[in-house]
C-alpha positions, 0 to 999 in steps of 0.5 A, a space after each residue: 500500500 503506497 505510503 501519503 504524501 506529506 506535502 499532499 496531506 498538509 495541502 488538503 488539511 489546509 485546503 480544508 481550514 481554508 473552507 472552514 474559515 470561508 464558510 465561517 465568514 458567509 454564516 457570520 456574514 449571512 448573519 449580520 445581513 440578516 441582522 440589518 434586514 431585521 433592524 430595517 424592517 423594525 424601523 420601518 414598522 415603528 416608523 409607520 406604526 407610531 403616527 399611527 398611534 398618535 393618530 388614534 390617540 388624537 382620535 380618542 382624545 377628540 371622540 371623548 372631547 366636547 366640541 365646546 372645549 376643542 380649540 379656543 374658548 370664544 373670548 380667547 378666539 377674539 370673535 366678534 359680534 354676529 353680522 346680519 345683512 340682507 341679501 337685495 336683486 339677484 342676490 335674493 333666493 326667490 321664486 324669480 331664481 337666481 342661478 347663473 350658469 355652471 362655471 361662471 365666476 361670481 365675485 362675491 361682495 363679501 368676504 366670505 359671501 353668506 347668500 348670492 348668486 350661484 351655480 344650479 350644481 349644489 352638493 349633494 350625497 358623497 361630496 357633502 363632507 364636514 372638511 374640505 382642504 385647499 385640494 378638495 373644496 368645492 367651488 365657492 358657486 356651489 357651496 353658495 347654493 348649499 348654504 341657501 339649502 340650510 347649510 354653515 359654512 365655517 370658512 378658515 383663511 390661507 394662514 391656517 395650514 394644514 398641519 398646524 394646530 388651528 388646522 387640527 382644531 379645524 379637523 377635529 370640530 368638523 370630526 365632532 359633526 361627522 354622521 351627525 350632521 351634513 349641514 356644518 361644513 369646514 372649508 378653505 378660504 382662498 386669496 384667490 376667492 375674493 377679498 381677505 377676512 377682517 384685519 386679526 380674523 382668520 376663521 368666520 361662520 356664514 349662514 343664510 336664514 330666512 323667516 317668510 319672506 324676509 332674509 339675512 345673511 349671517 356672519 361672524 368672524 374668529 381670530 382663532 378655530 374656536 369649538 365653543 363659537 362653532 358650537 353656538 353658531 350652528 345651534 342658533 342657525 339651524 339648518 331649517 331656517 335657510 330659503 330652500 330648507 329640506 334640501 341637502 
């Protein structure tokens, strides 16, 4: 029986430890890939899952939460007193109409109007929400005739932005009327719709009342979103005193 080379033996021993050792560095390796993907995958979840939790924190906080006690109190929102004026001419809803055609600019002479003019397309089923931001608010026109139907409108200026806490005070008193409620509706005033809110006034109310024949519309204007004002708006113009009540 031929006898092994000592040079071949300690060749192959070496070869072996050279495979050992490689092999070794691809487990330690694989490991610590595998260990990243983890850490990544973690922060990523944690990433998406504590807005989340904040959201629902924010959500609950509001579902227990009185619609008087969010946002500023009345006083400390600055409002003002309530504005009455009524509507004359074509601005008055009556038997002779006052509807323009669809896609005609309107300017308001009010700052936000609280009666007018406006389009025959009023909001109806899944348009009518309680909040609308600067993407999704419907055309000034058509809001108009919603508030001839019985509709609030609570308008917020360009200086409240999405984000701030005005903005979530906003979101959170229009939450209070989700499902209870398609006449209140929160909505963006924009430079581009007319003319600016008073001087320190960023938040106004406007409804449309109506007693007979006799019309006003009714103003009043917040410096702050304040849920108490709000509240008190809406209580004292339901949406059943507006000229053409009954309809959404």
């Amino acid at each position: 029986m031929a006898k092994k080379n000592p040079k071949t033996v300690e060749r192959r021993a070496m070869v072996e430890k050279m495979r050992q050792d490689q092999a070794r560095k691809e487990r330690t390796r694989s490991m610590i890939i595998l260990g990243v993907c983890v850490v990544v995958v973690l922060g990523l979840l944690t990433a998406a899952l504590i807005p989340y939790l904040k959201d629902q924190r924010a959500k609950s906080k509001v579902a227990g939460t009185a619609v008087e006690k969010i946002g500023a109190s009345t006083s400390a929102a600055s409002c003002g007193s309530v504005i009455k004026k009524a509507p004359t001419g074509t601005a008055r809803s009556g038997a002779n109409g006052n509807h323009v055609n669809t896609g005609t600019k309107i300017t308001y002479p009010d700052a936000p109007p609280a009666f007018g003019q406006h389009w025959p397309n009023f909001l109806s089923g899944p348009e009518i929400r309680n909040f609308y931001s600067t993407k999704d608010r419907p055309e000034v026109e058509r809001l108009v005739h919603s508030l001839e139907h019985g509709h609030t409108m609570i308008w917020y200026d360009d200086t409240i932005k999405s984000g701030s806490q005005e903005y979530k005070d906003l979101e959170a008193i229009a939450a209070k009327y989700a499902g209870t409620s398609t006449y209140v509706n929160i909505v963006p005033w924009k430079s581009t719709d007319g003319a600016s809110f008073p001087a320190g006034k960023h938040v106004a109310m406007t409804h449309w009342t109506a007693n007979g024949s006799d019309q006003e519309g009714v103003w009043q204007y917040c410096g702050k979103a304040s849920g108490s004002a709000i509240s008190s708006f809406v209580k004292k113009y339901p949406n059943t005193d507006a000229p053409e009540a009954g309809s959404e």
